[in-house]
C-alpha positions as CSV (number, residue, x, y, z in Angstrom):
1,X,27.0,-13.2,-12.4
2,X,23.4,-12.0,-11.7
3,X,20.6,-13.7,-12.7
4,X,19.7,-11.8,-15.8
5,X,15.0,-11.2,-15.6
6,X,12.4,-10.0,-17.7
7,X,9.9,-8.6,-15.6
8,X,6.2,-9.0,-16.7
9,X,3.2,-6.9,-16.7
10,X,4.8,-4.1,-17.1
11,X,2.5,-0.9,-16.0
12,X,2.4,2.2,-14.2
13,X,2.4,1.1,-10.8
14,X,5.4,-1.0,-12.0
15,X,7.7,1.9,-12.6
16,X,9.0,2.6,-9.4
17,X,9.7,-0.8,-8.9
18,X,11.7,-0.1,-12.4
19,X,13.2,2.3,-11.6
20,X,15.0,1.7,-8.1
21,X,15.7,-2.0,-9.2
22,X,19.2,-2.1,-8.9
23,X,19.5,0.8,-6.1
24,X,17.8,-1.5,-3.5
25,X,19.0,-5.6,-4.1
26,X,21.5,-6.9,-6.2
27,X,20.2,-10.8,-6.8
28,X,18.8,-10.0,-10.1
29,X,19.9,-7.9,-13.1
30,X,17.1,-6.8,-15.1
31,X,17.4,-6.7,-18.9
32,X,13.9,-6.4,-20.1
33,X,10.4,-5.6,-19.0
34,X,7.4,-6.2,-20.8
35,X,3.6,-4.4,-21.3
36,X,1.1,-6.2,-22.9
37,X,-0.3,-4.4,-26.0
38,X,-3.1,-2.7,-24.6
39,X,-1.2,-0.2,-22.9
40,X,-0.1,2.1,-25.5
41,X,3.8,1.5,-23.9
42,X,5.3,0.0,-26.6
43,X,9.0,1.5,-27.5
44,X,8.8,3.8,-25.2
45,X,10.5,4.6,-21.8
46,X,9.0,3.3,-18.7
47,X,8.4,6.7,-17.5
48,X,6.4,7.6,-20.7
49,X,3.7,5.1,-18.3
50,X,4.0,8.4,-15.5
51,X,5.3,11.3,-17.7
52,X,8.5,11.0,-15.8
53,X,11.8,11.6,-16.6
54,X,13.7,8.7,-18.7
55,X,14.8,5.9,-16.3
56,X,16.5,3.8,-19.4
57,X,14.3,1.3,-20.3
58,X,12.4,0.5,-23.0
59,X,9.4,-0.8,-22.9
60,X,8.6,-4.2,-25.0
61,X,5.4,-5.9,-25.5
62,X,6.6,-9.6,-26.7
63,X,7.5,-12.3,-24.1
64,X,10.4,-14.1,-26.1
65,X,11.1,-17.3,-24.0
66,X,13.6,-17.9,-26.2
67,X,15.7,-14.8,-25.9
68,X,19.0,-14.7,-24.3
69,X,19.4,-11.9,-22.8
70,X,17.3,-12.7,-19.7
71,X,17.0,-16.1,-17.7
72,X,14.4,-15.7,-15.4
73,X,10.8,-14.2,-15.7
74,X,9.5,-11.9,-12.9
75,X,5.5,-12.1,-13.0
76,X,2.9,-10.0,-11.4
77,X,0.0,-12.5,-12.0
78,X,-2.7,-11.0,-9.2
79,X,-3.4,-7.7,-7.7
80,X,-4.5,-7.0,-4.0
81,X,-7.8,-5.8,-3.2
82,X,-7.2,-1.9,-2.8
83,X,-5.4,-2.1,-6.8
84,X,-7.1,-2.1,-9.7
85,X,-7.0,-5.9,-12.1
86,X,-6.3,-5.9,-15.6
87,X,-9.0,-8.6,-16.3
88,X,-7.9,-8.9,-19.9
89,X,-4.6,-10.0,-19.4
90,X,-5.1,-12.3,-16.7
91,X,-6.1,-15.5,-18.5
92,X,-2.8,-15.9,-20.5
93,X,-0.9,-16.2,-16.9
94,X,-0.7,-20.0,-17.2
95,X,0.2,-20.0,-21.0
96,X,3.4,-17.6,-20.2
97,X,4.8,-19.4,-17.5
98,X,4.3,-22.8,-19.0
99,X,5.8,-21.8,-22.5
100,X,8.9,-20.3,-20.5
101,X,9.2,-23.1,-18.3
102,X,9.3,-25.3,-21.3
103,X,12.4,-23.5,-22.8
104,X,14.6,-23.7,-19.7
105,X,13.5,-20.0,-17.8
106,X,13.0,-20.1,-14.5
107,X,9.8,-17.9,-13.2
108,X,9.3,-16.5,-10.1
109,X,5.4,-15.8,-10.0
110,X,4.0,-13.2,-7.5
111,X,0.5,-14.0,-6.8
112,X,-1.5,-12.2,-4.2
113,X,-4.3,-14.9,-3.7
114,X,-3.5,-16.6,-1.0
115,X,-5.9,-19.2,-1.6
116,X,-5.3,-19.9,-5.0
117,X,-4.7,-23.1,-6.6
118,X,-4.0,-23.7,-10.0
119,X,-4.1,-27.7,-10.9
120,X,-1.9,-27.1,-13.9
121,X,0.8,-24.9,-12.7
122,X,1.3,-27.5,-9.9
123,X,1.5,-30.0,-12.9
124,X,4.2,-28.0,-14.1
125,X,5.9,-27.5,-10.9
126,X,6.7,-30.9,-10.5
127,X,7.5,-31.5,-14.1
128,X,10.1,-28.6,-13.9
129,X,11.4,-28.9,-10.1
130,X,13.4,-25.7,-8.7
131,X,12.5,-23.9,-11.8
132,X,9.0,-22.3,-10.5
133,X,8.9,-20.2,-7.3
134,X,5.7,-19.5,-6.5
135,X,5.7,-16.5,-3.8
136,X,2.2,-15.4,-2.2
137,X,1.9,-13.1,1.3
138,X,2.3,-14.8,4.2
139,X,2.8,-13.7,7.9
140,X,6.3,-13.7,8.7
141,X,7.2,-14.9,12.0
142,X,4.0,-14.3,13.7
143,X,0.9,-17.1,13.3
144,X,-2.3,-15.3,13.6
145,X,-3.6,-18.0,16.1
146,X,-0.9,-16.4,18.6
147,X,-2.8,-12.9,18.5
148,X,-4.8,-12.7,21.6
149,X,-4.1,-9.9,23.3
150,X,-6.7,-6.7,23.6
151,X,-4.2,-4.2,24.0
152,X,-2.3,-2.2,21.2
153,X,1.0,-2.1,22.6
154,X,2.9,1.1,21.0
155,X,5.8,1.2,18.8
156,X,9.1,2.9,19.7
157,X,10.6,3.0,16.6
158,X,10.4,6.2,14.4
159,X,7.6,5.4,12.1
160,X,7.0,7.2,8.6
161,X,3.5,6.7,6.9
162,X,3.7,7.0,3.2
163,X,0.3,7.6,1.6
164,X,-1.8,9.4,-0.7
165,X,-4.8,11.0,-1.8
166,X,-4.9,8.9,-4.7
167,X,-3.8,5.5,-4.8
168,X,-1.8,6.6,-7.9
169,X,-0.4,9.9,-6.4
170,X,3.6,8.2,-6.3
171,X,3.3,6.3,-2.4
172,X,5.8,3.4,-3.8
173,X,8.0,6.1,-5.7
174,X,8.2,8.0,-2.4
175,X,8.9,5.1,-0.2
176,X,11.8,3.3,-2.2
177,X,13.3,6.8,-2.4
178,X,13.0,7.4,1.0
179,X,14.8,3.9,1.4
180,X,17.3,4.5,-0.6
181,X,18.0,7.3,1.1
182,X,18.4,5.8,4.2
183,X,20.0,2.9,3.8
184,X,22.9,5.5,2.0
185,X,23.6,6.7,5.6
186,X,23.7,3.5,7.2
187,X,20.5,3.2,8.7
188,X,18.7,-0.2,9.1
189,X,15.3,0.2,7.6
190,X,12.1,-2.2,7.7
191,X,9.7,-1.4,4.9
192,X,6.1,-2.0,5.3
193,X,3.5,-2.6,2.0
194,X,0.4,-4.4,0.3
195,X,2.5,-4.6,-2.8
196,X,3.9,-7.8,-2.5
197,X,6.4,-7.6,-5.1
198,X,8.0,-5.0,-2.9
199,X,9.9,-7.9,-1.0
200,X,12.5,-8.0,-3.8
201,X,13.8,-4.9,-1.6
202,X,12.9,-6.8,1.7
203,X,10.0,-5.0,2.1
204,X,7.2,-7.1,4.7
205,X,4.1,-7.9,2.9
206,X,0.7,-7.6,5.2
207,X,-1.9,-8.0,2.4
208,X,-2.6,-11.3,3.8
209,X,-4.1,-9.8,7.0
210,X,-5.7,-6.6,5.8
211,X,-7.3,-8.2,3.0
212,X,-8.3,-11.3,4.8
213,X,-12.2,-11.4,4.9
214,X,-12.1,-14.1,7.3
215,X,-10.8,-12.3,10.1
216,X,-12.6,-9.2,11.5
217,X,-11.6,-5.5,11.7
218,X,-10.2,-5.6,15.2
219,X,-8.3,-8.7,14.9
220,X,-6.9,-7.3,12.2
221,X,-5.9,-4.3,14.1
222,X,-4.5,-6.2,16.9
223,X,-2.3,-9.0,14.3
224,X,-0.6,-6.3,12.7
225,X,0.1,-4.4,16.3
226,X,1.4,-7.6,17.3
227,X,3.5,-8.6,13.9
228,X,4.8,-4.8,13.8
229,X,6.1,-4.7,17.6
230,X,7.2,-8.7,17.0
231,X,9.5,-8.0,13.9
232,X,10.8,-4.2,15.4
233,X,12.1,-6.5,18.4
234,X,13.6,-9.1,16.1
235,X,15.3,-6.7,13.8
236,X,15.6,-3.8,15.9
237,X,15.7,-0.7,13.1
238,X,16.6,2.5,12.9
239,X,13.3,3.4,10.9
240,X,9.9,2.1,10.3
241,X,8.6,2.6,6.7
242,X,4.9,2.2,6.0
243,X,3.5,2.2,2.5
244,X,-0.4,2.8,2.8
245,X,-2.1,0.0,1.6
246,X,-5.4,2.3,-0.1
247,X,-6.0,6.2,-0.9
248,X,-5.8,7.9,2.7
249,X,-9.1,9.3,2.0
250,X,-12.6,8.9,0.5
251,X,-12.4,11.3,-2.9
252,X,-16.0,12.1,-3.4
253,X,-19.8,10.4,-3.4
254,X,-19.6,9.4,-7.0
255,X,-16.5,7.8,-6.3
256,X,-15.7,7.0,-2.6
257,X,-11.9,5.8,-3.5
258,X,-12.1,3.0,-0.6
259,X,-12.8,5.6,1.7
260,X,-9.3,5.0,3.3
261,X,-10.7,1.8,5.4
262,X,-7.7,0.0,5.0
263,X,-5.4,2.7,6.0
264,X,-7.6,3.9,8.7
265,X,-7.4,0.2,10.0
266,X,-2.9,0.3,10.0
267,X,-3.1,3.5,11.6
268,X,-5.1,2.3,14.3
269,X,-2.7,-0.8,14.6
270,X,0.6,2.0,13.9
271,X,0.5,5.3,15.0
272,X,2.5,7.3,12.3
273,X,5.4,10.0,13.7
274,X,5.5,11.6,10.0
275,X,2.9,11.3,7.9
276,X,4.0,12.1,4.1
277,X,0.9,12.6,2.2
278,X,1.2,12.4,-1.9
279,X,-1.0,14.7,-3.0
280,X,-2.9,15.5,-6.7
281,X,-1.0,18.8,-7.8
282,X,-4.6,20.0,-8.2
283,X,-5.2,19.4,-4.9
284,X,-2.1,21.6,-3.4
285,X,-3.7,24.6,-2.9
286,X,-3.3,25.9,0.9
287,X,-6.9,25.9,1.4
288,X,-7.9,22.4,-0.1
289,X,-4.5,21.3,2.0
290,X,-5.7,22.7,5.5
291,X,-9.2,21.2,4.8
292,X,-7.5,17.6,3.9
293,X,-5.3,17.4,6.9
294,X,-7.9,18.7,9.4
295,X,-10.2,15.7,8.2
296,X,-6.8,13.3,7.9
297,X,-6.0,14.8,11.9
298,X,-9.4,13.5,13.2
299,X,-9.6,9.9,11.0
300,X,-6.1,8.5,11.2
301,X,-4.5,10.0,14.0
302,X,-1.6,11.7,11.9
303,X,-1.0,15.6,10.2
304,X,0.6,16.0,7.4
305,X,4.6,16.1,7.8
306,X,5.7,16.9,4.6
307,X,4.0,17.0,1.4
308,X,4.8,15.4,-2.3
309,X,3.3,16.8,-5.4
310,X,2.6,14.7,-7.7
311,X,1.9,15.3,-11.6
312,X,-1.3,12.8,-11.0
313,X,-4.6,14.3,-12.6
314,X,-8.1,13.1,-12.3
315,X,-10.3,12.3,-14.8
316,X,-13.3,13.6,-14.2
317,X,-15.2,12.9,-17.2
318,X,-14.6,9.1,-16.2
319,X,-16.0,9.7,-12.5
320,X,-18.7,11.2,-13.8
321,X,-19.6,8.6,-16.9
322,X,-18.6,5.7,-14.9
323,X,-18.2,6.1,-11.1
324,X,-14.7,5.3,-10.9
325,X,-11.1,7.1,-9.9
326,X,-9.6,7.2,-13.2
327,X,-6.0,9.0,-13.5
328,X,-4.0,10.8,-16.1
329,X,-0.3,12.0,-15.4
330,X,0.6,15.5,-16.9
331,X,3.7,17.0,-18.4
332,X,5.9,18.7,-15.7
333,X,5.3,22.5,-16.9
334,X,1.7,22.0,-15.6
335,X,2.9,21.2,-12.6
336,X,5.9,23.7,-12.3
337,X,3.3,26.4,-12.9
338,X,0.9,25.8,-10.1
339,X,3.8,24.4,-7.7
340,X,5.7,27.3,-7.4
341,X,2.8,29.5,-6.3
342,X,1.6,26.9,-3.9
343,X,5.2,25.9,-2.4
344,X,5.7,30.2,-1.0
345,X,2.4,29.5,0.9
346,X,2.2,26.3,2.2
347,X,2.1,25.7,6.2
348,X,3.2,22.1,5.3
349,X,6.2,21.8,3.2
350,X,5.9,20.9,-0.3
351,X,8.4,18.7,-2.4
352,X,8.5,17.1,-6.2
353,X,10.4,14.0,-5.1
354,X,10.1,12.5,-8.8
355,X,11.9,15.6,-10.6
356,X,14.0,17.1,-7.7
357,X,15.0,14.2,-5.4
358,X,14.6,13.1,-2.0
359,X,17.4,15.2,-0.4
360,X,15.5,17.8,0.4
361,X,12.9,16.0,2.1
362,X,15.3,13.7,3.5
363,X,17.1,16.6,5.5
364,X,13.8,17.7,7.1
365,X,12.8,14.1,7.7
366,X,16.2,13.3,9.4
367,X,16.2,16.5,11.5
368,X,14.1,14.8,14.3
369,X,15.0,10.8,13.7
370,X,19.0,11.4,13.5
């Protein structure tokens, strides 16, 4: 039988994750996940977080370490440096796993601070042995101290960059899709992200070099050359799969968004072959298009392969008031209105992954790798 989880802090970034759970591994069955309060989830859907359609389950907001219907507690207790933190829920991370440790769960914590240490949760490791599985980004296979080369060596593996204009514009709802996809046909995929929970699908987990500030930009650059090439010749895929770890592009003055640093450093160390940009539905227009990719052509090396639309809207009251990307996600008719004019002429072909499926991209994808 599967090992029955709860999966806690539920949010909007969580949803793919949600929703392709039992598509992509079968270790765990997941029977509830959990929002704290202050996110308005409550009761509803997950998808209510994205104004998606239904995935089927309901949102809770009260971590029962008693119930039975789950054994094991998934925990998202840190975010990587090109994410947002939800300060006000971080301080009750001890409390929760402590309390559910104490009435027999088991918890497997995903904590992106590498150099955290946490005097009380080590207490409780040992006082509940096998019970606590502490997972953090690490470099697998590949010690840093080995990197010493000067030369980026290329890739020959296919290699399809997921990444936005917004860090909220769908990246890890296109990538798992796009997984899904091709692992249905056989194909052996390695999956590439800064969202380290991702590795319940296998994904490889590079935060811990990117966001590493003690090792410089082009060391950087080089370690993940030299990690990329090292695992493509120990697994030998079909397909490379790159999430961007930050918003492919700087958004305005007010608000510079990251400025795409962090992607502009991967690209450098992995040349994309298809570049699928998820873009603001405001944003699709064929002019504000051809102006993006002509500035995305020069900085990272990549055009635009393909293009998904996502129902993502900025506020722009909040850049203004407090500058700072804040995003809303609108009802699908708002985006079916503009999407239909923009799609007819569009140099760069435009899908709606989220309402319409991958197959469509898939088949244009596929056309070149297969």
């Amino acid at each position: 039988m599967n090992n029955t989880v709860a999966m806690y802090p539920f949010n909007a970034k969580m949803l793919p994750i949600v929703k392709y759970f039992h598509d992509l591994q079968s270790k765990y069955h997941l029977a509830k996940i959990i929002s704290p309060p202050g996110f308005s989830l409550t009761g509803h859907d997950a998808a209510y977080s994205r104004n998606h359609p239904d995935v089927g389950f309901i949102v809770n907001d009260t971590i029962d370490e008693h119930d039975p219907d789950w054994r094991t507690l998934i925990i998202e207790c840190a975010m990587n440096d090109a994410t947002e933190t939800n300060d006000f829920i971080e301080t009750n991370y001890d409390e929760i796993i402590t309390r559910c440790l104490q009435a027999g769960k088991s918890v497997v914590q995903y904590n992106s601070d590498t150099k955290s240490s946490n005097r009380k949760l080590n207490q409780v490791h040992d006082k509940y042995p096998g019970m606590l599985h502490v997972k953090i980004p690490s470099l697998p296979e590949y010690p840093l101290k080995n990197v010493s080369s000067e030369k980026i060596n290329s890739i020959t593996t296919p290699v399809v960059f997921v990444g936005g204009l917004l860090a909220e514009a769908d990246t890890t709802e296109v990538v798992l899709a796009l997984l899904k996809r091709l692992q249905k046909d056989n194909l052996s995929v390695m999956t590439i992200s800064c969202h380290h929970i991702l590795d319940i699908f296998g994904a490889y987990n590079i935060g811990g070099i990117l966001f590493n500030k003690e090792i410089t930009e082009p060391k950087k650059i080089l370690t993940l050359n030299s990690l990329i090439r090292n695992l493509e010749h120990h697994t030998r895929p079909d397909v490379i799969l790159i999430e961007a770890p930050d918003a492919v592009i700087r958004y305005s003055n007010n608000a510079p968004n990251g400025m795409g640093i962090y992607s502009y450093m991967l690209c450098q160390a992995v040349q994309p072959d298809y570049f699928i940009c998820c873009v603001p539905y405001q944003f699709a227009t064929n002019k504000m298009i051809e102006k993006i990719n002509d500035d995305l052509r020069v900085r990272l090396g990549a055009s635009m392969f393909a293009i998904h639309v996502s129902n993502v809207q900025v506020d722009y009251d909040r850049i203004n008031t407090m500058n700072k990307i804040s995003c809303v996600h609108n009802d699908r008719k708002s985006v079916l209105s503009m999407l239909s004019g923009y799609t007819a002429n569009s140099s760069i072909p435009m899908f709606d992954i989220v309402h319409d499926g991958i197959d469509s991209l898939y088949r244009l994808l596929t056309k070149d790798i297969i």
